[in-house]
C-alpha positions as YAML, in Angstrom:
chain: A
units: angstrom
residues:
- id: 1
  name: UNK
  ca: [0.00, 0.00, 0.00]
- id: 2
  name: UNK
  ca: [2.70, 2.20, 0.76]
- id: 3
  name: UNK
  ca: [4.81, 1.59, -2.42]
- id: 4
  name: UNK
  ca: [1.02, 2.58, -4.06]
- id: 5
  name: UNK
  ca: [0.56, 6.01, -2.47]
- id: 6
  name: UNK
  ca: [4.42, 7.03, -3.11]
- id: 7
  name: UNK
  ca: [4.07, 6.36, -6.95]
- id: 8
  name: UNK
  ca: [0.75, 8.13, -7.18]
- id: 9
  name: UNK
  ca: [2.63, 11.13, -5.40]
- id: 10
  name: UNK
  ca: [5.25, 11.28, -7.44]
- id: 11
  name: UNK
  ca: [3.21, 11.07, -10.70]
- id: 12
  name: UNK
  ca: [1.00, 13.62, -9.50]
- id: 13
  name: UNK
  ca: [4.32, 15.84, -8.08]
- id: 14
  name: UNK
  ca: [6.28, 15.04, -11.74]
- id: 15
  name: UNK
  ca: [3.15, 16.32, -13.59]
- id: 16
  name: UNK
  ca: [2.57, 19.52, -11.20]
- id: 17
  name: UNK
  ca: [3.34, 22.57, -13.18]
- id: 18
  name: UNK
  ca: [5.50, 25.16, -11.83]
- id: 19
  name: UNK
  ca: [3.93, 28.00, -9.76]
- id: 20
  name: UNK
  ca: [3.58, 31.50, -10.99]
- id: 21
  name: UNK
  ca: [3.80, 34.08, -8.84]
- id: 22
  name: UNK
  ca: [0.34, 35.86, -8.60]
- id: 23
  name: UNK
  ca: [-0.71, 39.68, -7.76]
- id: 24
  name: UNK
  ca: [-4.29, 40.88, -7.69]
- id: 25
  name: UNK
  ca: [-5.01, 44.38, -8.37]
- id: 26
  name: UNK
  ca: [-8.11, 46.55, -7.83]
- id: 27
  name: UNK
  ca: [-8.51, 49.91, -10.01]
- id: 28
  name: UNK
  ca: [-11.24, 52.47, -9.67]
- id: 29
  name: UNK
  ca: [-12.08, 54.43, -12.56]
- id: 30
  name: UNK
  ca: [-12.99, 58.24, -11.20]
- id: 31
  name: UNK
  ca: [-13.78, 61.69, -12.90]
- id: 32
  name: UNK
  ca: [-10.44, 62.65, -12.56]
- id: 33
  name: UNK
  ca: [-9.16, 59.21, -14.30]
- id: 34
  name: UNK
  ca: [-7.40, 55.89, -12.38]
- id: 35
  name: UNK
  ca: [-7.04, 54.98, -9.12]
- id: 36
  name: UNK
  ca: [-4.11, 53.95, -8.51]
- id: 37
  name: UNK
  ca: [-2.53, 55.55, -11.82]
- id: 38
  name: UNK
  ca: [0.73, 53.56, -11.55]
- id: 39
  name: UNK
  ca: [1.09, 50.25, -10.43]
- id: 40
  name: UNK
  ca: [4.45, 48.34, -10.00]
- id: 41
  name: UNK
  ca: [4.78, 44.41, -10.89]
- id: 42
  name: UNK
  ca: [7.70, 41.65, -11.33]
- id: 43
  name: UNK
  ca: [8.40, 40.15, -14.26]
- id: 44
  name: UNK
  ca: [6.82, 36.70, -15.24]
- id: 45
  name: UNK
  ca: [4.01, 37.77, -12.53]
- id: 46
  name: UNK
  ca: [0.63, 36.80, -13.59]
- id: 47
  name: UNK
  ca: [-1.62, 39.69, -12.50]
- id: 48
  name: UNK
  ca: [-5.31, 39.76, -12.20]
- id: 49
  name: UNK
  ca: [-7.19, 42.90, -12.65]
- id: 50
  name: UNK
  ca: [-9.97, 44.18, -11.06]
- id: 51
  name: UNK
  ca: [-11.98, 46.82, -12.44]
- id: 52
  name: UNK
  ca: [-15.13, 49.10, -11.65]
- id: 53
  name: UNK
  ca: [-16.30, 52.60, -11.38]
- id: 54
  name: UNK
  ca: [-17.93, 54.90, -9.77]
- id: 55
  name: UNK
  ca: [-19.31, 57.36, -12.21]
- id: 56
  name: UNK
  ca: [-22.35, 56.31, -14.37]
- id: 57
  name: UNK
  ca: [-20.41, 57.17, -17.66]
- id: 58
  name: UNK
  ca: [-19.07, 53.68, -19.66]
- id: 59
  name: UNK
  ca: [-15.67, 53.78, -19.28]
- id: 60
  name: UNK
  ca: [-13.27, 50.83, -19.93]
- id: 61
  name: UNK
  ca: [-8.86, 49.72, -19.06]
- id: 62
  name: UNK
  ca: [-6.99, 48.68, -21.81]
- id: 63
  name: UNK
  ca: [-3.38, 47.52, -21.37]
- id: 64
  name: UNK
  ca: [-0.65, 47.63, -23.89]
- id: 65
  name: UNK
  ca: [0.75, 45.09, -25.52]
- id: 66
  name: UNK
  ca: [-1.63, 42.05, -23.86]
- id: 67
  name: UNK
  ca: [-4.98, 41.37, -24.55]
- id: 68
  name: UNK
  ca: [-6.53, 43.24, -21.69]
- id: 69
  name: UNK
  ca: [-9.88, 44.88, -22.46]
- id: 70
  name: UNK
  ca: [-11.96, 45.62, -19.34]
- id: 71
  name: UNK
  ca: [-15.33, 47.85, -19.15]
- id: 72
  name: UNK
  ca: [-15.29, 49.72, -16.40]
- id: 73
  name: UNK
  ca: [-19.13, 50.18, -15.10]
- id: 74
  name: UNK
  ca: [-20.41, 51.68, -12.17]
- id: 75
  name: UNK
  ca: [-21.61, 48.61, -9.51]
- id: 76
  name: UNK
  ca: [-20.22, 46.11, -11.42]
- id: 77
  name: UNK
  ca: [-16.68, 44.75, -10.92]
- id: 78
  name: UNK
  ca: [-14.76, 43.43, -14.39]
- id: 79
  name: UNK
  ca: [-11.90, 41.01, -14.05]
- id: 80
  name: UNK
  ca: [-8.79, 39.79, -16.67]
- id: 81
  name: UNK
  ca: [-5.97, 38.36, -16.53]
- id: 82
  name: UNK
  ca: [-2.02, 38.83, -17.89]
- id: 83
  name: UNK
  ca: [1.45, 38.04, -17.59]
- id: 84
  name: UNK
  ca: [4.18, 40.49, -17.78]
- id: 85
  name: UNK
  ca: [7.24, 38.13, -19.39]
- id: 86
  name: UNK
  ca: [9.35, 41.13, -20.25]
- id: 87
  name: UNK
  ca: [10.84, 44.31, -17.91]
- id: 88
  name: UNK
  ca: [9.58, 47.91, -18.51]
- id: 89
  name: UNK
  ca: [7.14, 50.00, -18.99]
- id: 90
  name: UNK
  ca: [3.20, 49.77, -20.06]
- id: 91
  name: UNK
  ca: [0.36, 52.52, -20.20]
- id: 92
  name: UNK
  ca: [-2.81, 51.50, -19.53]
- id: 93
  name: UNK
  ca: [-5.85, 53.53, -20.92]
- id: 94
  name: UNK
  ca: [-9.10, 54.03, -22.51]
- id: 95
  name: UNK
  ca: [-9.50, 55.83, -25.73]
- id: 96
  name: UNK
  ca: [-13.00, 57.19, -25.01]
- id: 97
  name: UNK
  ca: [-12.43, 58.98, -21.61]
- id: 98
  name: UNK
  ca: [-8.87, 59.60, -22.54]
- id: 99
  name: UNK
  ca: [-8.00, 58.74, -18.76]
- id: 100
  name: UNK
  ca: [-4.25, 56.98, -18.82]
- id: 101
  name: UNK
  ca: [-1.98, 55.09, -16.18]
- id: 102
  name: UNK
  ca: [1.25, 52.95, -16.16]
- id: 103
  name: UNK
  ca: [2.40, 50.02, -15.12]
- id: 104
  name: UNK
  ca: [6.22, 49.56, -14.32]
- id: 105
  name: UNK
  ca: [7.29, 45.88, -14.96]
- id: 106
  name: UNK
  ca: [10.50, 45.44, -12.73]
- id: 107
  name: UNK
  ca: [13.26, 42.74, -13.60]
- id: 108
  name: UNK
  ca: [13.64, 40.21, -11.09]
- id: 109
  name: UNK
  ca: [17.06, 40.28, -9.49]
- id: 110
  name: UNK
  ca: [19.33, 37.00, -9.71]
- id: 111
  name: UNK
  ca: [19.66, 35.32, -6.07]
- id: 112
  name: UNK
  ca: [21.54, 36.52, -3.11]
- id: 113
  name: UNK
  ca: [24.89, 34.54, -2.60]
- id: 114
  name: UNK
  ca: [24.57, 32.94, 0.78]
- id: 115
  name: UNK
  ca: [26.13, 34.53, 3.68]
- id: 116
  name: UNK
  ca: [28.85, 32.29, 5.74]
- id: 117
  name: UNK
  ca: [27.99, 31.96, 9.49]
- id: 118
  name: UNK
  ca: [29.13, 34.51, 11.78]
- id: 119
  name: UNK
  ca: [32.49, 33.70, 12.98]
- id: 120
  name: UNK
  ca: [33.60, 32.03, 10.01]
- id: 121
  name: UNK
  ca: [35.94, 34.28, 7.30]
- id: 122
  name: UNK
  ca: [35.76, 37.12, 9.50]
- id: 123
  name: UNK
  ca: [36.45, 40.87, 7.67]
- id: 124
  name: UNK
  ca: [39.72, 41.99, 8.55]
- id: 125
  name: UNK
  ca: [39.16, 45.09, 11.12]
- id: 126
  name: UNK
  ca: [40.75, 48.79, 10.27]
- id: 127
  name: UNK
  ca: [42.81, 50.22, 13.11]
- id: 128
  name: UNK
  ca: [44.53, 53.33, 13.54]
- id: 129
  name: UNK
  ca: [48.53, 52.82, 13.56]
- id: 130
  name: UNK
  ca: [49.06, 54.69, 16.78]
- id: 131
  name: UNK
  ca: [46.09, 52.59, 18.94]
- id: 132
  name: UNK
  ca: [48.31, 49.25, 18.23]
...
């Protein structure tokens, strides 16, 4: 029974996909345009949007260069979905109300090297010549 459960783990564990990091954001279309107007993300991040409005005019969030298309309607809340695979920076808009925002795509930074333990490989320690 044992041997049973360990290969059904492993075949489901080998099959697992890897996990994407995942950020959910809310914007709030206003009179005076988005809310937040910039918004910061990591690369390969999926993000989900969330979108509504609290003015009774349409109004809709586009984002550039994915296929992002939300209407933005008072009481109701819209939702997408995207991935930002590449560094830099996106607007994010909507043609009829002319409102705009950005979103800054940063680069994730290679790992850390590890640290020794204190104690070990110590830093050699400046003195003056005269306190020796």
């Amino acid at each position: 029974m044992k041997v049973l459960w360990l290969t059904v783990f492993l075949s489901v564990y080998a099959v697992a996909e890897p996990v994407v990091p995942r950020r959910e954001i809310s914007v709030i279309v206003t009179k005076e345009g988005y809310y937040p107007k910039n918004l910061t993300v990591f690369q390969g991040e999926k993000v989900k949007f969330y979108v509504t409005s609290t003015v009774e005019e349409p109004d809709c969030l586009l984002v550039q260069g994915h296929k992002v298309f939300l209407a933005a309607n008072k009481g109701k809340i819209a939702e997408a979905e995207a991935t930002f695979e590449t560094a830099g920076e996106f607007s994010f808009y909507c043609p009829s109300s002319k409102h705009d925002g950005k979103i800054t795509v940063i680069k994730k930074n290679e790992p850390r090297a590890v640290r020794g333990l204190a104690g070990q490989n110590d830093p050699e320690v400046w003195t003056p010549k005269d306190y020796e």
